[in-house]
SERO-4910 file (N, C-alpha, C, O; in steps of 0.05 Angstrom, whole numbers):
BEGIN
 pado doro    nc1    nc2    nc3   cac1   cac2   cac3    cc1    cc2    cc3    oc1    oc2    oc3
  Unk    A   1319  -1714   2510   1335  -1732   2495   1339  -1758   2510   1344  -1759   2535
  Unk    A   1336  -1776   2496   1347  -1799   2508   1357  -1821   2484   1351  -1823   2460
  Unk    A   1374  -1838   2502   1395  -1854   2481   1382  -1891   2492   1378  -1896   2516
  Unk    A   1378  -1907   2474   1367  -1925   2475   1396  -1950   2472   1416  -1945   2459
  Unk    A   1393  -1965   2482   1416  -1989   2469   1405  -2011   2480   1403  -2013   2504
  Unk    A   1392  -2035   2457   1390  -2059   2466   1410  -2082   2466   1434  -2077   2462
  Unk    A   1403  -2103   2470   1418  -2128   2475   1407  -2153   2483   1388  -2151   2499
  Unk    A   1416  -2182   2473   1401  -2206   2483   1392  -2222   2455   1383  -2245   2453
  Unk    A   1399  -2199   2429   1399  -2217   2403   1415  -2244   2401   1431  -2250   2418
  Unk    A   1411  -2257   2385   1425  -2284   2378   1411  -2301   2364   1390  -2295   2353
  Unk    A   1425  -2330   2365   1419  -2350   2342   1398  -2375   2362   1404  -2392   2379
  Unk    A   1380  -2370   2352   1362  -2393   2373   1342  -2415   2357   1322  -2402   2348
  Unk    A   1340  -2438   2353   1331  -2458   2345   1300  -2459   2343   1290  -2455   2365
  Unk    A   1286  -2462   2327   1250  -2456   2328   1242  -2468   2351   1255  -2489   2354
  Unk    A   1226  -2463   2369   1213  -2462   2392   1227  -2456   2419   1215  -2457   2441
  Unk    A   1257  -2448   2415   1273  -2430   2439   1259  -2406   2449   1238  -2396   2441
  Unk    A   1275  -2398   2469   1266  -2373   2481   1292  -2350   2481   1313  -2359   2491
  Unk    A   1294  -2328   2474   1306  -2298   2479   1300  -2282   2499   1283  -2292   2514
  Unk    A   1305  -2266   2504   1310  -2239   2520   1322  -2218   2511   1346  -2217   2510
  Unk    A   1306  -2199   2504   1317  -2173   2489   1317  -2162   2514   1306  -2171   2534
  Unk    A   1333  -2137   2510   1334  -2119   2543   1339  -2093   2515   1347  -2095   2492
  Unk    A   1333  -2073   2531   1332  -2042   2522   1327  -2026   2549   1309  -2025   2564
  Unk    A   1362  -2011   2547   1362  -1996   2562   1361  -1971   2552   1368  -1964   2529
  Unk    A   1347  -1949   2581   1340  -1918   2566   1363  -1908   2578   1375  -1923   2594
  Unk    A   1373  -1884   2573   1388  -1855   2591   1377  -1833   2572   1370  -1825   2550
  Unk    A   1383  -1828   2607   1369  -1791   2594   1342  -1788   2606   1337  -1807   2621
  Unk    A   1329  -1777   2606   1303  -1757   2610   1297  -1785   2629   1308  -1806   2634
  Unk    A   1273  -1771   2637   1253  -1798   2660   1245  -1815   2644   1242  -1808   2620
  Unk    A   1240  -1840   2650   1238  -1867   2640   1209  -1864   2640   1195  -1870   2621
  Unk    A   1201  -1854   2667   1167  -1863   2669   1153  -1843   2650   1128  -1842   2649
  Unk    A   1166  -1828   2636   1149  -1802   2611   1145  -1821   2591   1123  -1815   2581
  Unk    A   1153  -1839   2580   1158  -1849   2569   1147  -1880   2557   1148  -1902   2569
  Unk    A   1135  -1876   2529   1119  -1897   2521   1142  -1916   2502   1156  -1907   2484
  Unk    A   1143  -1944   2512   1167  -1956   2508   1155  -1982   2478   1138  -1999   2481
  Unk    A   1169  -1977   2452   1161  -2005   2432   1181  -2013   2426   1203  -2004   2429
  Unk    A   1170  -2041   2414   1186  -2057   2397   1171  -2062   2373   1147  -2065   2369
  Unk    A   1199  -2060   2353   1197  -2065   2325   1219  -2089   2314   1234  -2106   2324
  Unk    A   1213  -2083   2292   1225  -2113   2281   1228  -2102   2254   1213  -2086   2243
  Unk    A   1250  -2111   2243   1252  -2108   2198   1270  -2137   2198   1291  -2142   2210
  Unk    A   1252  -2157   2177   1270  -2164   2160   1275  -2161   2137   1260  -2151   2121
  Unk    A   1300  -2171   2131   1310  -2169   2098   1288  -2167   2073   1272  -2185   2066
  Unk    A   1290  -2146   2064   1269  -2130   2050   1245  -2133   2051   1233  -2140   2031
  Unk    A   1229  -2129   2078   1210  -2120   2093   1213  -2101   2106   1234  -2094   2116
  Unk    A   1186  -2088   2108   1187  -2064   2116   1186  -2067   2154   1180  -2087   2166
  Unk    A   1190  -2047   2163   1202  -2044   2204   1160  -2050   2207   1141  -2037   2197
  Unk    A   1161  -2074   2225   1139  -2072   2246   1129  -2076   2269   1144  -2093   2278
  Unk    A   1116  -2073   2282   1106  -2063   2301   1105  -2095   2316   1093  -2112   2303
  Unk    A   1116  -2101   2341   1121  -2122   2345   1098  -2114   2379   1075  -2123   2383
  Unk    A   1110  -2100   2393   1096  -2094   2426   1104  -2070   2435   1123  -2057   2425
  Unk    A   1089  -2062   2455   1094  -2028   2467   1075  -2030   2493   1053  -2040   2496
  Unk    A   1096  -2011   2513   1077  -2012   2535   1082  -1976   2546   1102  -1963   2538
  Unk    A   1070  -1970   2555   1061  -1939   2568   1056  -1959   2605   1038  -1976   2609
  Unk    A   1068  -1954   2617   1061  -1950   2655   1058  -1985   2650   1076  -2000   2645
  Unk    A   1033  -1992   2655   1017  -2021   2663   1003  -2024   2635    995  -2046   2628
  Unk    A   1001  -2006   2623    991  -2015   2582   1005  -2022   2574   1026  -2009   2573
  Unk    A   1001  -2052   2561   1016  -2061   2543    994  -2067   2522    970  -2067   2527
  Unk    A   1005  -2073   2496   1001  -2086   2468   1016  -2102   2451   1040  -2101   2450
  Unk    A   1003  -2115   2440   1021  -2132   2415   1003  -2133   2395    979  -2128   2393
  Unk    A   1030  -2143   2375   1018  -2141   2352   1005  -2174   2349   1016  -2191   2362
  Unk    A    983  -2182   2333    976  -2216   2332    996  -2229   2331   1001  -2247   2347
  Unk    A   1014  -2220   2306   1035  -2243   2302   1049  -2260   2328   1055  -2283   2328
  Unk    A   1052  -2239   2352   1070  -2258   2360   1052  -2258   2398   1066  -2266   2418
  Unk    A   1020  -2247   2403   1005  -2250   2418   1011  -2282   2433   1013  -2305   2423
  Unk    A   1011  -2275   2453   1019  -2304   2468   1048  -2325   2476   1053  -2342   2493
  Unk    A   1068  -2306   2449   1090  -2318   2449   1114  -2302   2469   1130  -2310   2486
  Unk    A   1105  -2271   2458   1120  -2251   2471   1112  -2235   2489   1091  -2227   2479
  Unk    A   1117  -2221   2517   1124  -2221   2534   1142  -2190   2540   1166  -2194   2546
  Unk    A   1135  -2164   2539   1136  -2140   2550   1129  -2132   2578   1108  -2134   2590
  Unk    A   1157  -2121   2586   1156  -2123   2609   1178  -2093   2617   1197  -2084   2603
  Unk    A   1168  -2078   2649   1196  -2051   2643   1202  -2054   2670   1190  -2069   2685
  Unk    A   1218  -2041   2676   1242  -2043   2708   1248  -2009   2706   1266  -1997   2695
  Unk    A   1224  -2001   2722   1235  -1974   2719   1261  -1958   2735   1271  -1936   2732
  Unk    A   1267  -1984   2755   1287  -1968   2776   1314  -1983   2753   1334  -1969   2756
  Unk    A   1318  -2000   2738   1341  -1998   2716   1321  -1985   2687   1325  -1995   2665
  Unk    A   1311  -1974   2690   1297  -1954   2664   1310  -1979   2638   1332  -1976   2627
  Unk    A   1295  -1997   2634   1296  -2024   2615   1272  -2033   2610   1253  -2031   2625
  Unk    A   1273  -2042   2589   1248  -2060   2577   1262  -2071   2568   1285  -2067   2558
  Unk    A   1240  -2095   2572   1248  -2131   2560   1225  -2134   2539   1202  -2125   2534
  Unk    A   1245  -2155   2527   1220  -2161   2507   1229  -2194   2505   1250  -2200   2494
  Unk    A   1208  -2218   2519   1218  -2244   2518   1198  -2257   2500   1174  -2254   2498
  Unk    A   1215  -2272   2486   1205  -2281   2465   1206  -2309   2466   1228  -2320   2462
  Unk    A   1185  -2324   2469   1176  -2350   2472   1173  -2359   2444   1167  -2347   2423
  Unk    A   1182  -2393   2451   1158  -2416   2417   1169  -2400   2390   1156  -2400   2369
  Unk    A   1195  -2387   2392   1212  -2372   2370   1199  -2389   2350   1192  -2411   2356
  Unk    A   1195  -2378   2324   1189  -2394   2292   1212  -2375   2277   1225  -2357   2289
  Unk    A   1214  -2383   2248   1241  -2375   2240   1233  -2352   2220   1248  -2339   2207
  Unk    A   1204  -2351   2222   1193  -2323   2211   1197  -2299   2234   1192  -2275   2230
  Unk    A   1208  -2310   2259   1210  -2277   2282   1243  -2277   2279   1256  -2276   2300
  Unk    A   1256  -2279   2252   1281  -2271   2250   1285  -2245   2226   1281  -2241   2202
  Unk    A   1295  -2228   2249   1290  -2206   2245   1323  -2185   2257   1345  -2192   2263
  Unk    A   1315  -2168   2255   1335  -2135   2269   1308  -2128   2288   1285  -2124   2279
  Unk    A   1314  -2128   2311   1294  -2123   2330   1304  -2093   2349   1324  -2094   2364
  Unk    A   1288  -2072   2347   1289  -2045   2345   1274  -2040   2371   1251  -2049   2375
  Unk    A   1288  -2025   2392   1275  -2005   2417   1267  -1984   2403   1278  -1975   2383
  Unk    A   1243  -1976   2416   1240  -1943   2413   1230  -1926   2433   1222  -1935   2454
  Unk    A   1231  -1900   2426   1216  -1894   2453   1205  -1860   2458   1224  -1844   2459
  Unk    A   1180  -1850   2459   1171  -1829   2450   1150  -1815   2483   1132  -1827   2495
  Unk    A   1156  -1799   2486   1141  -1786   2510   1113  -1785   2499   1108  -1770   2480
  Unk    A   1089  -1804   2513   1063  -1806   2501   1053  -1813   2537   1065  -1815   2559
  Unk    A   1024  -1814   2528   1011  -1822   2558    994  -1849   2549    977  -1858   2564
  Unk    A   1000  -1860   2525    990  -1882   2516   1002  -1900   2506   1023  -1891   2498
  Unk    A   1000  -1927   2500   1011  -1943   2486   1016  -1937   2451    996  -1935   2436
  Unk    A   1037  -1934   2444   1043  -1922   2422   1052  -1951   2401   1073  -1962   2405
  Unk    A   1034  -1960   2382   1041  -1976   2358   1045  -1963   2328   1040  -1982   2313
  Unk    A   1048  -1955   2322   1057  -1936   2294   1086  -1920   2302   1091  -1901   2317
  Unk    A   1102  -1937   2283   1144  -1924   2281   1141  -1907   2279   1158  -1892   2289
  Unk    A   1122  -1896   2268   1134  -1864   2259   1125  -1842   2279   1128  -1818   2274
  Unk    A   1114  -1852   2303   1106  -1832   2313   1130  -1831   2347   1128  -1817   2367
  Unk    A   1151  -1852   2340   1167  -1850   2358   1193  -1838   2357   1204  -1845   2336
  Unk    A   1207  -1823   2369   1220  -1804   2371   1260  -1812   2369   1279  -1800   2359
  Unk    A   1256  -1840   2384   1282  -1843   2393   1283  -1876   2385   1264  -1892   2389
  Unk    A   1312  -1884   2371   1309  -1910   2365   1337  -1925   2381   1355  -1911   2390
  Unk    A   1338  -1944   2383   1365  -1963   2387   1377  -1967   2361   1365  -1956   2342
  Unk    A   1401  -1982   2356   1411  -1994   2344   1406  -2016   2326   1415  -2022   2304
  Unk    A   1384  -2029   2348   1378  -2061   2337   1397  -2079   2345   1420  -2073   2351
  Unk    A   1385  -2105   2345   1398  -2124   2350   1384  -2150   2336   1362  -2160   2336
  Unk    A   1408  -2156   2324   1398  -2192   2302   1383  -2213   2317   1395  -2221   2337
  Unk    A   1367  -2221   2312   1348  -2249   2323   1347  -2263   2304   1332  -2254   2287
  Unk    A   1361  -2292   2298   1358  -2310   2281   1348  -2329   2294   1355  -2331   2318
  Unk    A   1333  -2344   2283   1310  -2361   2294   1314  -2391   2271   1296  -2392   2253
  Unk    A   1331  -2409   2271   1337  -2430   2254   1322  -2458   2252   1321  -2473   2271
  Unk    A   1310  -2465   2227   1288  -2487   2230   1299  -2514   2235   1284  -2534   2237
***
């Protein structure tokens, strides 16, 4: 089991920068294949970045802008988000599923956060 809680949402002007942080408890951090997701208002949750050890991925949309990164001695992942556009305003979602790979598909992850609001204003 483990319990996820992020933080670092807020209101940021098109081409600002964020810092999501997601912290884990519970079980070992390093078992552990770490994503980010995203939903906005009646859109469906997607697949934003995810990293397993030194693998990471992203999704195109936001390739170049954003920025996955983990601190395993504070068991956290960041997710920094560069050149914000007001299309990456969203509920931005930790997750996190015991894999030995980089994991992109929600549904195959186990454990979610809360979310946290990212508004991105033109």
């Amino acid at each position: 089991q483990v319990q996820l809680v992020e933080s670092g949402g807020g209101l940021v002007q098109a081409g600002g920068s964020l810092r999501l942080s997601c912290v884990a408890s519970g079980r070992s951090f390093s078992d552990y294949a770490m994503g980010w997701f995203r939903q906005a208002p009646g859109k469906e949750r997607e697949f934003v970045g995810a990293t397993r050890s030194w693998r990471v991925g992203y999704a195109d949309s936001v390739k170049g802008r954003f920025t996955i990164s983990r601190d395993s001695v504070k068991n956290t992942v960041y997710l920094q988000m560069n050149s914000l556009k007001p299309e990456d305003t969203a509920v931005y979602y930790c997750a996190a599923v015991v894999s030995a790979r980089v994991v992109s598909t929600a549904g195959e992850y186990d454990y979610w956060g809360q979310g946290t609001q990212v508004t991105v204003s033109s």
